[in-house]
VOBA-1610 file (N, C-alpha, C; in pm, whole numbers, padded with zeros to 5 digits, always signed):
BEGIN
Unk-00490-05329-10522Unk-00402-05390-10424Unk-00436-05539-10416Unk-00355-05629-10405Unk-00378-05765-10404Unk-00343-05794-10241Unk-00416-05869-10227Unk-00468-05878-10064Unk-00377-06049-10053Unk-00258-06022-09922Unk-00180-06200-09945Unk-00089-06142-09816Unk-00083-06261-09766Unk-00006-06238-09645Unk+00126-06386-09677Unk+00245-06336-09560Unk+00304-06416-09525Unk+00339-06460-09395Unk+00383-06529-09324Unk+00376-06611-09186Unk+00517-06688-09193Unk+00568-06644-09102Unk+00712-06799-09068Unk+00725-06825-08926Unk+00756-06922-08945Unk+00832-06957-08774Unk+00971-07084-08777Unk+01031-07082-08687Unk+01134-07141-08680Unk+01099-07306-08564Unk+01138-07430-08651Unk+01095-07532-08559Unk+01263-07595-08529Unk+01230-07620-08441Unk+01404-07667-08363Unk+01392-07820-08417Unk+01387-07865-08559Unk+01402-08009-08573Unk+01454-07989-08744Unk+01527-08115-08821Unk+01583-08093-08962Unk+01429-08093-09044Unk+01489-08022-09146Unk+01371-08035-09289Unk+01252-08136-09290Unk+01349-08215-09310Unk+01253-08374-09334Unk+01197-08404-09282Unk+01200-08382-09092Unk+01108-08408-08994Unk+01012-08324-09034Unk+01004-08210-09022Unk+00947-08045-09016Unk+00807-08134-09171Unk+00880-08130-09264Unk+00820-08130-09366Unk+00718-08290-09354Unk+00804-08373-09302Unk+00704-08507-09295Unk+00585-08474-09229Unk+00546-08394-09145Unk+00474-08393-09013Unk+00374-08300-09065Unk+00398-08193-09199Unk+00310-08140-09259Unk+00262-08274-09392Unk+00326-08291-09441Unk+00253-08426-09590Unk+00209-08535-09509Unk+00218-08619-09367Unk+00200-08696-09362Unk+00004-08679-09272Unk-00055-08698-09289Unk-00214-08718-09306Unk-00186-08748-09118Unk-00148-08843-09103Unk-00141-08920-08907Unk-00067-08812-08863Unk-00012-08759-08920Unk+00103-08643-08830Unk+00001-08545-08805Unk-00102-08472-08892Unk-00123-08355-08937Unk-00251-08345-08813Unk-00302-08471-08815Unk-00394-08459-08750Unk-00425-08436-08592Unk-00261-08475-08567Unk-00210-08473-08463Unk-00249-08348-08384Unk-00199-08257-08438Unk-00174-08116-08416Unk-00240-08000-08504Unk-00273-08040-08566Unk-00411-07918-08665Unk-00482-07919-08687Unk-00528-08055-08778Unk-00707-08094-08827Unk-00735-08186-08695Unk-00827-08062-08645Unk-00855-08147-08491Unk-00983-08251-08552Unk-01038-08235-08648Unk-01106-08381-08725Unk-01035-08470-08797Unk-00940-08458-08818Unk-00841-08575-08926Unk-00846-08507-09035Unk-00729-08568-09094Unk-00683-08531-09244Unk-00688-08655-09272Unk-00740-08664-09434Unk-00689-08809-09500Unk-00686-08716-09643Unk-00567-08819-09636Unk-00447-08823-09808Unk-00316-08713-09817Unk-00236-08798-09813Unk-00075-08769-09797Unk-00078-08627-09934Unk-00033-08555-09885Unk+00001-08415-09979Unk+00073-08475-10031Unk+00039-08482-10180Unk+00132-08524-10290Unk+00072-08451-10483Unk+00174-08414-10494Unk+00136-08368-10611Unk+00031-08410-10709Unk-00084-08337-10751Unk-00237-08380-10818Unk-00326-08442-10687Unk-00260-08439-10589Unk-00368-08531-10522Unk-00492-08458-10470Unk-00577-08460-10409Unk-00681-08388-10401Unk-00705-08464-10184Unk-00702-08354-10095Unk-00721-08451-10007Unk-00800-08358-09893Unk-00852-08426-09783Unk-00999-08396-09724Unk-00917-08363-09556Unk-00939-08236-09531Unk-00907-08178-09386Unk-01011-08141-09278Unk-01047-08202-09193Unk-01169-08167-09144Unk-01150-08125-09024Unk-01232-07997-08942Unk-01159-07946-08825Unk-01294-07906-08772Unk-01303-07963-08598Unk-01442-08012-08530Unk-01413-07876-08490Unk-01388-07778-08503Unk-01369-07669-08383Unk-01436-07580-08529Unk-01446-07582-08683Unk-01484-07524-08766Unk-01571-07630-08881Unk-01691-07620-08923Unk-01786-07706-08933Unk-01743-07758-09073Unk-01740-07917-09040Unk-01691-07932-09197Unk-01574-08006-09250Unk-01580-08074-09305Unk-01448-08098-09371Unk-01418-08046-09556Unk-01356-08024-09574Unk-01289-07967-09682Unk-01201-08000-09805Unk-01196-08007-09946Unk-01121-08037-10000Unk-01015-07985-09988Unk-00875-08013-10048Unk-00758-07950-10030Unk-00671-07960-10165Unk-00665-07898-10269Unk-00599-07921-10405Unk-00456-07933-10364Unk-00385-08048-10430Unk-00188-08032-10383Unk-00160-07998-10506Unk-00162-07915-10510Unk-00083-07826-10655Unk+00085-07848-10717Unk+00126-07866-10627Unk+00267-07945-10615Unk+00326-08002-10516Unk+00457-08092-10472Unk+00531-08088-10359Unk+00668-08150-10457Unk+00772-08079-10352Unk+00887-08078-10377Unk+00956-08078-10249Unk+01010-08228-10228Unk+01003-08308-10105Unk+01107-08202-10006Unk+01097-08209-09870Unk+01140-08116-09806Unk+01148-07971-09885Unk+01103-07910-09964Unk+01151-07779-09965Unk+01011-07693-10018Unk+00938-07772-10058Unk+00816-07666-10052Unk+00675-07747-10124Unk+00539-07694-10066Unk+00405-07741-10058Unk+00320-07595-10150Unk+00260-07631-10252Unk+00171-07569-10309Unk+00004-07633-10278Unk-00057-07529-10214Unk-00243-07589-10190Unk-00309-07503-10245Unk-00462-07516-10303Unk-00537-07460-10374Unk-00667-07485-10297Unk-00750-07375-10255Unk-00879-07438-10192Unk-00970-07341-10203Unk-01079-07375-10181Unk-01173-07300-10197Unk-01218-07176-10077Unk-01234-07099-10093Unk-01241-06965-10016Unk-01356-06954-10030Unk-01406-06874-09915Unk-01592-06832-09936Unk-01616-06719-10011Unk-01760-06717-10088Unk-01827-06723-10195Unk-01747-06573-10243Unk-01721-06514-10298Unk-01706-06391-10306Unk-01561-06280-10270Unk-01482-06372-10190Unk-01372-06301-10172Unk-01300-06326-10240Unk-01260-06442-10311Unk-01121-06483-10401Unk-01117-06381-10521Unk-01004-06372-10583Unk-00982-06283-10682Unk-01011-06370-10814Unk-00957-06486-10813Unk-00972-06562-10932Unk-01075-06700-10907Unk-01187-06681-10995Unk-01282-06781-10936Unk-01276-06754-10756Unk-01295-06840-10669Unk-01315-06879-10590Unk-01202-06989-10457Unk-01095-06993-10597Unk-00971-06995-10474Unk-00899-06953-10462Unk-00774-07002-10342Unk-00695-06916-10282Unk-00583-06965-10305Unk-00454-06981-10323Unk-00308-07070-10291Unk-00236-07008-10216Unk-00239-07129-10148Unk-00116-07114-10017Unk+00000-07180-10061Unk+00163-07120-10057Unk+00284-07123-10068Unk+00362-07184-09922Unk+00386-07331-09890Unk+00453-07355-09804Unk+00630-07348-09797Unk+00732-07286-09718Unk+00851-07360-09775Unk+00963-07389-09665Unk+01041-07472-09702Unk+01069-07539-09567Unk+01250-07487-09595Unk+01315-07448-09548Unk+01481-07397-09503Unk+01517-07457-09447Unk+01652-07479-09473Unk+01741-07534-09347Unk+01817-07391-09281Unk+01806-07382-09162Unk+01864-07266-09099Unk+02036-07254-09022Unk+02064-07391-09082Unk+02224-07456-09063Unk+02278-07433-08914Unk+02152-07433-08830Unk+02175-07454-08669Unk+02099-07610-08633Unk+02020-07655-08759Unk+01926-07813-08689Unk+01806-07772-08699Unk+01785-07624-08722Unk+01655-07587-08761Unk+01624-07579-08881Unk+01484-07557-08902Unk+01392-07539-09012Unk+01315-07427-09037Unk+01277-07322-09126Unk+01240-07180-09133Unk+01130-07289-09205Unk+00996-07250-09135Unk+00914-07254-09254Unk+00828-07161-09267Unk+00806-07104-09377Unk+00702-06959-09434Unk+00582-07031-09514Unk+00502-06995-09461Unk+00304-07020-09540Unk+00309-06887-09598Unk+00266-06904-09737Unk+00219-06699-09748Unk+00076-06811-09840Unk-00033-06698-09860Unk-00175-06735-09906Unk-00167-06562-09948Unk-00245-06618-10102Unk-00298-06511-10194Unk-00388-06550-10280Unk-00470-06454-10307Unk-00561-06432-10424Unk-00721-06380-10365Unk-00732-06298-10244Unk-00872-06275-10216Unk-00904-06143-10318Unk-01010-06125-10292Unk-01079-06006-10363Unk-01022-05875-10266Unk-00976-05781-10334Unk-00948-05649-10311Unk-01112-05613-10174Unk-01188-05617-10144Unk-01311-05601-10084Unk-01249-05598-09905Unk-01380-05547-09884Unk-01413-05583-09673Unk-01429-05748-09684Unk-01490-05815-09740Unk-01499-05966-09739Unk-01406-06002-09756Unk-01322-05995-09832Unk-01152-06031-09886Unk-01089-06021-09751Unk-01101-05906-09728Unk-00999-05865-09609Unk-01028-05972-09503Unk-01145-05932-09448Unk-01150-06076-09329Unk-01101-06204-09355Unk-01156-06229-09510Unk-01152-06373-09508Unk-00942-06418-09497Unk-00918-06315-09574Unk-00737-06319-09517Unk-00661-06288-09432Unk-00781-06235-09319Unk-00731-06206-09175Unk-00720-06364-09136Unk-00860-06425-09141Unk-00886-06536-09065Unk-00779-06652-09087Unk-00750-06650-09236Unk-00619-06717-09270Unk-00498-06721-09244Unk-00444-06578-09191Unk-00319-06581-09145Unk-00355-06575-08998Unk-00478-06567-08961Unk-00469-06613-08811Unk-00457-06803-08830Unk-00498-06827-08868Unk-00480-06975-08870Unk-00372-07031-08938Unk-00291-06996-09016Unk-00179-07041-09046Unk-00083-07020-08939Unk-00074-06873-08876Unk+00021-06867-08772Unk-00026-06951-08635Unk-00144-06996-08618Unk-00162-07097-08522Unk-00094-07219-08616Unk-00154-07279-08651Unk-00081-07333-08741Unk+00038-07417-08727Unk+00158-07305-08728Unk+00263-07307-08726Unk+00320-07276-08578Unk+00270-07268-08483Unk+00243-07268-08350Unk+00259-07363-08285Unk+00094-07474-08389Unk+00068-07558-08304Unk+00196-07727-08377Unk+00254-07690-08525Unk+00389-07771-08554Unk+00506-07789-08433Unk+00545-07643-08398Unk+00580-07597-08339Unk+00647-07672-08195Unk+00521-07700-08119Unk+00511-07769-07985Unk+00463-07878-08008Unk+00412-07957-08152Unk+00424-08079-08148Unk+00551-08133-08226Unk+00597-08092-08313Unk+00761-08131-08336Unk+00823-08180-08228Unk+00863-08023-08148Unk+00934-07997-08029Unk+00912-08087-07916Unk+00782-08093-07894Unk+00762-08116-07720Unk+00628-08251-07701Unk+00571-08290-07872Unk+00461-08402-07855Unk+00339-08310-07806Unk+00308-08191-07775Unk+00184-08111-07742Unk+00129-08097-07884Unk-00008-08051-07849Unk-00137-08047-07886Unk-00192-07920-07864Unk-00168-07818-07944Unk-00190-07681-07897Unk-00311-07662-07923Unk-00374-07706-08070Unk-00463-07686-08127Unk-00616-07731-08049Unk-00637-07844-07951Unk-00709-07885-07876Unk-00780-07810-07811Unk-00905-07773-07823Unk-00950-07661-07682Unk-00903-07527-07751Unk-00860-07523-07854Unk-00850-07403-07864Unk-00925-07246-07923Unk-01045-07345-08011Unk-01120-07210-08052Unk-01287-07276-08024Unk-01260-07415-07976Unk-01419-07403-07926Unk-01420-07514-07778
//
């Protein structure tokens, strides 16, 4: 069994907003990497997400982008759960829902079939669907969901 989840939610703003606010590094940080992000998601680029509520900052592989309509990431997963080597890819993609909205779906795959696998892709789609939560009410409303929220 290959262990991969998917996640969507609907943001009340067009594509381009939706999608800028994920590639743009000042946006992101806004509302997710409660340590900052630096380097604009852009195809080959390689860029650093750091989040004070989880120890660390992180590389982030951009495997592709294809402007408003979808984000490919590659990253490293802990020691032992990934299926191939040691990372994971996450599938971003952004819809127009022809009301002014935007559908966007995260799915992440490649852990190890295992009990380690499993958590480690629990913890992921718990955090992607925050995630997409915390886009969500900062698109929408300028909030900060992510703040205070897991430490």
């Amino acid at each position: 069994m290959e262990l991969k989840f998917t996640v969507s939610g609907r943001i009340a703003r067009p594509v381009a907003e939706v999608f800028e606010a994920v590639v743009d590094p000042e946006q992101l940080s806004r509302y997710f990497t409660t340590g900052g992000a630096r380097g604009r998601l852009e195809t080959g680029a390689t860029v650093h997400w750091d989040f004070h509520d989880f120890p660390g900052a992180f590389p982030v592989e951009v495997v592709e982008v294809e402007k408003d309509r979808r984000i490919v990431l590659r990253w490293e997963a802990e020691a032992g759960t990934a299926a191939e080597g040691t990372f994971t890819t996450v599938t971003m993609t952004f819809e127009p829902t022809g009301d002014g909205r935007t559908l966007v779906t995260i799915a992440e795959q490649g852990w190890r079939d295992t009990e380690a696998g499993l958590k480690a892709s629990y913890g992921n789609c718990q955090g992607w669907m925050q995630m997409l939560c915390a886009l969500k009410a900062h698109a929408e409303y300028g909030i900060n969901l992510r703040e205070g929220m897991f430490k």
